[in-house]
C-alpha positions in Angstrom: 238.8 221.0 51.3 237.9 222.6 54.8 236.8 220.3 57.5 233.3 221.4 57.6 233.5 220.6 53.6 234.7 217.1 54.8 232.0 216.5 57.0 229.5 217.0 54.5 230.6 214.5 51.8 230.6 211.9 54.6 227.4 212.9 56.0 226.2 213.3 52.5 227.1 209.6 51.3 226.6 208.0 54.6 222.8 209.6 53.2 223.5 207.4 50.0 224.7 204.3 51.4 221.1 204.7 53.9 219.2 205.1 50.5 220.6 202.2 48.6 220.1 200.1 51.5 216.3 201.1 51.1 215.8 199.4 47.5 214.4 196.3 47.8 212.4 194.4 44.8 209.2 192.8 44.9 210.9 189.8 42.6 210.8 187.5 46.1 213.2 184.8 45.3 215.9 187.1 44.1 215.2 189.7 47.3 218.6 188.8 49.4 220.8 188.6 46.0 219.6 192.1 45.0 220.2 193.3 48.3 223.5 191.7 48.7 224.2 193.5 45.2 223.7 196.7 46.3 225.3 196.5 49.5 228.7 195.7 47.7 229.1 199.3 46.3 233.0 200.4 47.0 234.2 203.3 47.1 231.2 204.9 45.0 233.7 207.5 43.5 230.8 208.0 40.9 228.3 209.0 43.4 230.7 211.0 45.4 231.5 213.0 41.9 227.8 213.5 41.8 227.3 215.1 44.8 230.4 217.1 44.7 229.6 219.3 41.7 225.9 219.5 42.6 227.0 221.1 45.9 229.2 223.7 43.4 226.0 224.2 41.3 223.9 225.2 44.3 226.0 227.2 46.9 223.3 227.9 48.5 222.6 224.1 49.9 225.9 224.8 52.3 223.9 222.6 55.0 223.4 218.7 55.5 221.7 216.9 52.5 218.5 215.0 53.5 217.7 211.5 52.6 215.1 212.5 49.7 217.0 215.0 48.6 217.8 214.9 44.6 221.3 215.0 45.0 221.1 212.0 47.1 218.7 210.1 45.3 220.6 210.7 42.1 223.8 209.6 43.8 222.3 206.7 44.5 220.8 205.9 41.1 224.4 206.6 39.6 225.5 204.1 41.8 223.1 201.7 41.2 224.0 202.3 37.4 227.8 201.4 37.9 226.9 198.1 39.9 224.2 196.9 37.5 227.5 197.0 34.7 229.6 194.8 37.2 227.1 192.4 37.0 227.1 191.9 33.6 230.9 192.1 33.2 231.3 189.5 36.1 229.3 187.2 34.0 230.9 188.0 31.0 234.4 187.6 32.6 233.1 184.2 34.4 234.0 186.6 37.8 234.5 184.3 40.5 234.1 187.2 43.3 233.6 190.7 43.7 235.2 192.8 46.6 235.4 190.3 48.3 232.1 188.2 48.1 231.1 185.5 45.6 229.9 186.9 42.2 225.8 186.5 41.9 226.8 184.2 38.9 228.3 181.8 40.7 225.9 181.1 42.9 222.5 181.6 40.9 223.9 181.0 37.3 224.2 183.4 34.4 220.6 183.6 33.4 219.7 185.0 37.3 222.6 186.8 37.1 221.9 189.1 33.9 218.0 189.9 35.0 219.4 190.9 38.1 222.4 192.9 36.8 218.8 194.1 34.1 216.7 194.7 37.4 219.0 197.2 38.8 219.4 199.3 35.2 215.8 199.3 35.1 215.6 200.8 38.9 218.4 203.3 37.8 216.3 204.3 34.8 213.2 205.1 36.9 214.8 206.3 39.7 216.6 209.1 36.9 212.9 209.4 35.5 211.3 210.5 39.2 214.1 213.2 40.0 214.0 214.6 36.4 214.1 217.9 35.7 213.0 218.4 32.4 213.0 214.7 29.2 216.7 216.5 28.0 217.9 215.0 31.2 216.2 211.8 30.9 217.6 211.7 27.2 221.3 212.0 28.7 220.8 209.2 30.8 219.7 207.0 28.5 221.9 208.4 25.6 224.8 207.3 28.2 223.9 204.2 28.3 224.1 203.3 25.0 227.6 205.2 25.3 228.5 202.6 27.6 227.3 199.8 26.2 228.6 200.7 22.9 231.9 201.0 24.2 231.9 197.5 25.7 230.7 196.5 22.3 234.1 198.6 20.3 236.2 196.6 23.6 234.4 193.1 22.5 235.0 193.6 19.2 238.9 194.1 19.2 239.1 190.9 21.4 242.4 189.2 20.0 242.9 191.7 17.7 246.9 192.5 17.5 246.2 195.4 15.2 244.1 197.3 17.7 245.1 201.0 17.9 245.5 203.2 20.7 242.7 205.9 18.9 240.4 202.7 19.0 241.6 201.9 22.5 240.7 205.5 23.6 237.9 205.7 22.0 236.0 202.6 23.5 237.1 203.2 26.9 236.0 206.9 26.7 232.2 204.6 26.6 232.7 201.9 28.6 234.2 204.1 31.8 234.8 207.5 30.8 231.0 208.2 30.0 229.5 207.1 33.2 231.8 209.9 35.3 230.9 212.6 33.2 227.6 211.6 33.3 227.5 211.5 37.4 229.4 214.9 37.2 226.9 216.8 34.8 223.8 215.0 36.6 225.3 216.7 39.5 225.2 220.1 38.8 221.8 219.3 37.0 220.0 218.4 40.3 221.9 220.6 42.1 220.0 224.0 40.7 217.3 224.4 38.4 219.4 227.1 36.3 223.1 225.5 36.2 226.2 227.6 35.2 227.0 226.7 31.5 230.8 227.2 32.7 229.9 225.0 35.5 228.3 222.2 33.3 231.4 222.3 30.7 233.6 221.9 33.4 231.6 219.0 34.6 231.9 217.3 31.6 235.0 217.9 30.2 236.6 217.1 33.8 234.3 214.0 34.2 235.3 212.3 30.9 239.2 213.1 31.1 238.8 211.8 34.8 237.2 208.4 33.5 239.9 208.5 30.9 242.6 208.2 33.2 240.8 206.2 35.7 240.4 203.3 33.0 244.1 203.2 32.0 245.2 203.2 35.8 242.9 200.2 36.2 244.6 198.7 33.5 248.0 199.3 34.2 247.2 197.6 37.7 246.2 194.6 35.7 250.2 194.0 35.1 251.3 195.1 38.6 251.3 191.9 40.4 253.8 192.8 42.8 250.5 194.8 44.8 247.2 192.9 45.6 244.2 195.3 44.5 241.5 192.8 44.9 241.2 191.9 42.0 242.8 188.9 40.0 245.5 189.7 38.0 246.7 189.5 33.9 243.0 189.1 33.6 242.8 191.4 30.7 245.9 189.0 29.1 243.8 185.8 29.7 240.4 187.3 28.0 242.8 188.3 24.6 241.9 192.3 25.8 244.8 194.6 24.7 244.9 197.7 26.8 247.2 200.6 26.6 251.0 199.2 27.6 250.3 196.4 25.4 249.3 198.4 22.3 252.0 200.5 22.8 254.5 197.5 22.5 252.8 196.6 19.9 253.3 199.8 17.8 257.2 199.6 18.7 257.9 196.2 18.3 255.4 194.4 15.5 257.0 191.0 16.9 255.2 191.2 20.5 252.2 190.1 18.4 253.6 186.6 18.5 254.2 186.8 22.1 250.1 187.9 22.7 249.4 184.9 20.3 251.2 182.4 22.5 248.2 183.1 25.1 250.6 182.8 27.8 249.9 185.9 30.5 253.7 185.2 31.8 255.7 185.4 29.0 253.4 188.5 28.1 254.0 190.1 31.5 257.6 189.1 31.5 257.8 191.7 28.1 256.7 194.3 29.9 258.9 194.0 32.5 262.0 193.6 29.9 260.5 196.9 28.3 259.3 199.3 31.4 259.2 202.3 28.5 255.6 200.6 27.9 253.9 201.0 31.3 255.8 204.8 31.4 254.2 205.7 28.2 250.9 204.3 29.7 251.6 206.1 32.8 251.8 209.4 30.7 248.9 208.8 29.0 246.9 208.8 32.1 249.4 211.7 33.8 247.7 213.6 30.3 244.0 212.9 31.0 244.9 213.8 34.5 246.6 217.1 33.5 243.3 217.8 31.2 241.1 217.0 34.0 242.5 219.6 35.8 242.8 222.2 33.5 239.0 221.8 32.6 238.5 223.2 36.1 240.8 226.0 35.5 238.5 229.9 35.4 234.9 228.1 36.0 233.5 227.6 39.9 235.6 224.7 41.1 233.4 222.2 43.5 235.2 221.9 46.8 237.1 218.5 47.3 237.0 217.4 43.3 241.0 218.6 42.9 241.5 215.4 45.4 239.9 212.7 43.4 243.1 213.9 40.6 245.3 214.2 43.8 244.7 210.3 44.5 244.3 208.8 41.2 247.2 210.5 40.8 249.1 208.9 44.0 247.6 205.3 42.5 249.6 205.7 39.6 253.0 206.5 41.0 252.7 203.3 43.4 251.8 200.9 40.6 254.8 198.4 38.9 
């Protein structure tokens, strides 16, 4: 990624962080809450996937974006999308904060909490619905949304469960993260011509869902690496009876771990996994594989400039971890 390449992602989600912080609702007592939602917004590795493929779809747009351009707004709407999910999950999770700040739960109560986290998928949804180019985009929006939703459903659903499979592991996290960065990626290159490269948009998607493959089981590895801080609390997963990838795999080998799970005691689970490290290193190559398919998906279609780095860190992420 040049410098001038560089400058124009900043300048180009500095343009998205300006647009975000121009939503505002009419709902007045909730005003400062839904502002205070959507100025908590990370890294926005979503939005920043968005943009970067719909520069690659339109080669010609080599200058600065502007704030109303479609690639911006759409960044932002993706964004806006991803932050109206943490809601509900900090709800669901009974979240105490969020990067940092107190979860909108905590202070205004579940009920608030949902209609806000409802507020801002409805804004997403018209937001999508102004920029559209034709009602097959509008359908992909809205057909990933049920994606994710389902997935958190398939997650919900194998709560406790000690038979849980990695295929069924896999497949709900392919909705509940996976879908939302293929979906930025393809949007991108959507918005970013009116007449997108069919090698371009396959590349989009197959790299956006392998990407949210592997970024889900990195998160979830982290969940056991307690010797790092991340900023988020840690053995959750453990505590809420979810089984993610290093625990089904010690499940698989060793039918026994089920009793350790059914204790409901995060340390003696975590203590395990440390007495077996081949669990977290067959995790680990799981996500090494979606990264290596990421990458490949780019492999003989127009790569966009600077989306090689997102593998390049994810990648660094997982070497650091336990």
């Amino acid at each position: 990624m040049t410098d001038r390449q560089r400058a124009l992602l900043r300048g180009d989600m500095e343009q998205v962080v300006g647009r975000l912080r121009r939503e505002e609702t009419s709902v007045a007592p909730y005003r400062e809450d839904y502002r205070r939602l959507l100025d908590n917004h990370g890294k926005m590795i979503r939005a920043a996937l968005l943009l970067l493929f719909g520069r690659a779809g339109a080669p010609a747009a080599s200058g600065p974006l502007g704030p109303d351009s479609p690639l911006v707004t759409g960044a932002a709407a993706i964004e806006m999308l991803h932050l109206a999910t943490l809601v509900h999950d900090d709800v669901l999770d009974d979240a105490d904060t969020r990067r940092g700040r107190p979860t909108v739960h905590t202070t205004r109560g579940n009920k608030a909490a949902i209609y806000l986290g409802d507020l801002i998928l409805s804004r997403y949804m018209e937001i999508m619905a102004s920029i559209a180019p034709d009602t097959a985009f509008i359908r992909e929006q809205a057909g990933t949304v049920c994606e994710i939703v389902g997935g958190e459903l398939l997650q919900e659903s194998a709560r406790g469960d000690t038979a849980v499979t990695r295929a069924y592991y896999e497949r709900a996290i392919r909705g509940k993260t996976a879908a939302l960065f293929r979906l930025a990626a393809t949007t991108g290159v959507k918005l970013g011509t009116s007449d997108p490269s069919p090698d371009l948009l396959a590349a989009a998607h197959d790299f956006g869902e392998h990407l949210g493959m592997a970024f889900q089981i990195i998160d979830d590895i982290g969940d056991f690496d307690v010797a790092h801080e991340s900023g988020k609390p840690k053995l959750e997963d453990i505590r809420e009876r979810i089984y993610t990838l290093p625990v089904i795999l010690g499940l698989e080998s060793d039918p026994a771990f089920a009793q350790v799970l059914e204790s409901d005691d995060p340390a003696e689970v975590l203590a395990y996994l440390q007495a077996h490290p081949s669990l977290v290193d067959g995790a680990k190559d799981g996500a090494r594989s979606q990264l290596s398919q990421a990458r490949q998906a780019l492999d003989g279609a127009p790569i966009a400039p600077g989306v090689s780095r997102l593998l390049d860190r994810l990648a660094a992420r997982l070497s650091a971890q336990v």
